[in-house]
Residue, then its C-alpha position, 0 to 999 in steps of 0.5 A: x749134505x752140501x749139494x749144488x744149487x742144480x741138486x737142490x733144484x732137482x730134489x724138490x722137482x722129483x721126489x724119486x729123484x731126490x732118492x738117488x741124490x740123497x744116496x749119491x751125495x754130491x756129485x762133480x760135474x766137469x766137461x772139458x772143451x779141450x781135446x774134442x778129438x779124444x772126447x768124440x773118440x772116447x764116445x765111439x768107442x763107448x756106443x752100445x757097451x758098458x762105461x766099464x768095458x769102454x774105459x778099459x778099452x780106451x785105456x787100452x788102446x792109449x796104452x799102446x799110443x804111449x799117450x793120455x789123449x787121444x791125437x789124430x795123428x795115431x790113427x793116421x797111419x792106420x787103416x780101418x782094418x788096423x784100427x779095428x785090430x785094436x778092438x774095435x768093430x769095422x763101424x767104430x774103426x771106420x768112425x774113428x778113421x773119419x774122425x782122424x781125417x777130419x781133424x787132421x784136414x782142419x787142425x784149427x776145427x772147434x765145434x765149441x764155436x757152433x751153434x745147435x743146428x750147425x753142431x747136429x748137422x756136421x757131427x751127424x754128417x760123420x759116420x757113426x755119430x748119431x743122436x745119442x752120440x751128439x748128446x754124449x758130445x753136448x754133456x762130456x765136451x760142452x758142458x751143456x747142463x739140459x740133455x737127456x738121451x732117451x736113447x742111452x740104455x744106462x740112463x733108461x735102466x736107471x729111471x726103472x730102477x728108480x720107479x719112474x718109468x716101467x721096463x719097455x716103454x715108450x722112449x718118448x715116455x722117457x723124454x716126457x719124465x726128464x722135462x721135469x728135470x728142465x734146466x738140468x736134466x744133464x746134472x739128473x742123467x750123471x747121478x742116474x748113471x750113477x747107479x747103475x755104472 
């Protein structure tokens, strides 16, 4: 099995994890620090619904922008009730509106630049971006290979699943098990999802 080095090292920390990966095979892992407006928009509208239903939403929306990314600019024209007409709720569309203005105000803005605090403090700033969210941004947009979101319902169903934490326990439970995964815990949470995607 041709596995990265982040894989082997994850197989011989977790045994239950080297099930998953002996199932999944090697899996790909790429962020991309190019258009973080897109990726932050992309991770609103995936907030508390399956990547399936975020990614046929996304699609849509972008379908109607005629566009493969996502720009400030095709937010804003709209108001808050407009962009929740594209099948959003008021929360996301309100999240999204923020976003375009931000990015708009400061065409230059690359949170790629900053360091951990002062990535959390102005990412959590903007309404509807909470913690799970940043940890969304860190993964898909900064390719940082050690977060873990207990807050992530996926990643929770995937470690019951997978026997290595019962239904209905604590997050911090959750937490607790993925530092073993430490330095990798991110190459861990892509093949969780994996399985239940």
């Amino acid at each position: 099995m041709n596995l990265s080095k982040e894989e082997k090292y994850l197989r011989d920390r977790d045994p239950k994890l080297r099930k998953v990966i002996d199932k999944n095979g090697h899996i790909v892992f790429t962020a991309s620090k190019e258009n973080q407006f897109d990726i932050l928009v992309g991770i609103v509208i995936s907030q508390f619904i399956s990547t399936t239903a975020s990614n046929s939403i996304s699609q849509k929306i972008k379908n109607i922008f005629k566009t493969q990314f996502f720009l400030p600019d095709h937010f804003q024209k709209l108001n808050v009730f407009q962009i929740k007409d594209l099948g959003l709720s008021f929360n996301k569309a309100k999240s999204i509106k923020e976003l375009s203005n931000i990015f708009q105000s400061n065409p230059s803005l690359d949170f790629s630049n900053l360091d951990n605090p002062s990535l959390n403090k102005q990412l959590l700033s903007i309404f509807g971006i909470g913690p799970w969210s940043v940890s969304m941004f860190e993964i898909f947009c900064l390719g940082k290979l050690d977060i873990f979101s207990s807050k992530d319902a996926g990643l929770r169903l995937a470690m019951n699943n997978s026997g290595m934490i019962k239904p209905e326990s604590n997050w911090k439970d959750y937490d607790k098990y993925s530092d073993r995964w430490t330095p990798y815990k991110t190459i861990a949470s892509i093949h969780l999802w994996k399985t239940v995607d």
